[in-house]
C-alpha positions as CSV (number, residue, x, y, z in Angstrom):
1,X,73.4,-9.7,-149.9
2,X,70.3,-12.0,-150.8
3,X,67.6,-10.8,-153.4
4,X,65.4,-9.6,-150.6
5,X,68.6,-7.3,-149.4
6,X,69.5,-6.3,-152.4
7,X,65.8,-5.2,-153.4
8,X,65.4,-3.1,-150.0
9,X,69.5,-1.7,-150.9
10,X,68.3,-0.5,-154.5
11,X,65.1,1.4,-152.7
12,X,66.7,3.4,-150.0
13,X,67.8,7.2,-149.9
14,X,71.5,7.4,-151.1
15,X,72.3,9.2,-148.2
16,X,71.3,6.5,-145.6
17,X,73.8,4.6,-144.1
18,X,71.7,2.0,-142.5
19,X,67.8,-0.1,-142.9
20,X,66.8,-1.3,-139.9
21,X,64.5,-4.6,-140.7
22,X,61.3,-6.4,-138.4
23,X,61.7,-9.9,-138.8
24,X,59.3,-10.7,-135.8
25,X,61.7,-11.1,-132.3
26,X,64.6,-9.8,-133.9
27,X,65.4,-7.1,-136.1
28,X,68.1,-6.9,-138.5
29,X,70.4,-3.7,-138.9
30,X,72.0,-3.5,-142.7
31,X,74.9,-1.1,-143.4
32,X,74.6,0.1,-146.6
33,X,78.5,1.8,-147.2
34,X,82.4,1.0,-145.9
35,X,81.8,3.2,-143.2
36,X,78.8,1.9,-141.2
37,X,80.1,-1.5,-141.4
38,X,83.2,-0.8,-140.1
39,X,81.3,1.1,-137.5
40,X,78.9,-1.7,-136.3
41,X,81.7,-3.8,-136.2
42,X,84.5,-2.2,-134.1
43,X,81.0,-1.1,-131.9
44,X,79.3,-4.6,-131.6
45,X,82.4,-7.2,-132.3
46,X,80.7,-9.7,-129.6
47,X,77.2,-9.3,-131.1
48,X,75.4,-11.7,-132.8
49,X,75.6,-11.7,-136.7
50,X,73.8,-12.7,-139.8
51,X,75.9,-12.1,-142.7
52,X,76.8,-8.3,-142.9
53,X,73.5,-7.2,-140.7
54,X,73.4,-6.7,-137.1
55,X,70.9,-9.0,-135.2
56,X,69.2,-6.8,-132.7
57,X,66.5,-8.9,-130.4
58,X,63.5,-6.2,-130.6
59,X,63.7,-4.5,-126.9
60,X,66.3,-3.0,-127.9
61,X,66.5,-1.7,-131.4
62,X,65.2,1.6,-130.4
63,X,68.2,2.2,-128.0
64,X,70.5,1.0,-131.3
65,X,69.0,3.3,-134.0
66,X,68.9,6.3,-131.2
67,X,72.8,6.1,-130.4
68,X,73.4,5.4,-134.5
69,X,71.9,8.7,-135.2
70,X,73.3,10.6,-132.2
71,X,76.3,9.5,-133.8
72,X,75.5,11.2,-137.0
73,X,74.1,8.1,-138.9
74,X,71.3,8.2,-140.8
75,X,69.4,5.0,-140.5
76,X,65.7,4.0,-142.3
């Protein structure tokens, strides 16, 4: 996790199990426990990674973050 990660990791709810972050034309979707990663990666396996986050181009992050929490996610 770099310093930027790790800053944004030590300010979220406990409970959350993902931050979704704007980086411009891509977003980036962190899991923050053993679960959501495993998740995101049996989900997205031929997606397009950078480190442990999920790179999402910016069309469609909303659909992502709607099906993580109709999947009982929690996601900031």
């Amino acid at each position: 996790m770099t310093k930027t990660n790790t800053a944004v990791a030590e300010r979220r709810n406990p409970a959350s199990d993902f931050i979704v972050t704007n980086h411009g034309s891509i977003y980036l979707i962190m899991p923050l426990n053993k679960e959501s990663e495993e998740h995101l990666r049996s989900h997205c396996a031929d997606a397009q990674w950078f480190g442990s986050q999920l790179v999402v181009e910016h069309r469609f992050v909303s659909e992502v973050v709607f099906q993580l929490r109709a999947e009982g996610f929690s996601v900031e």
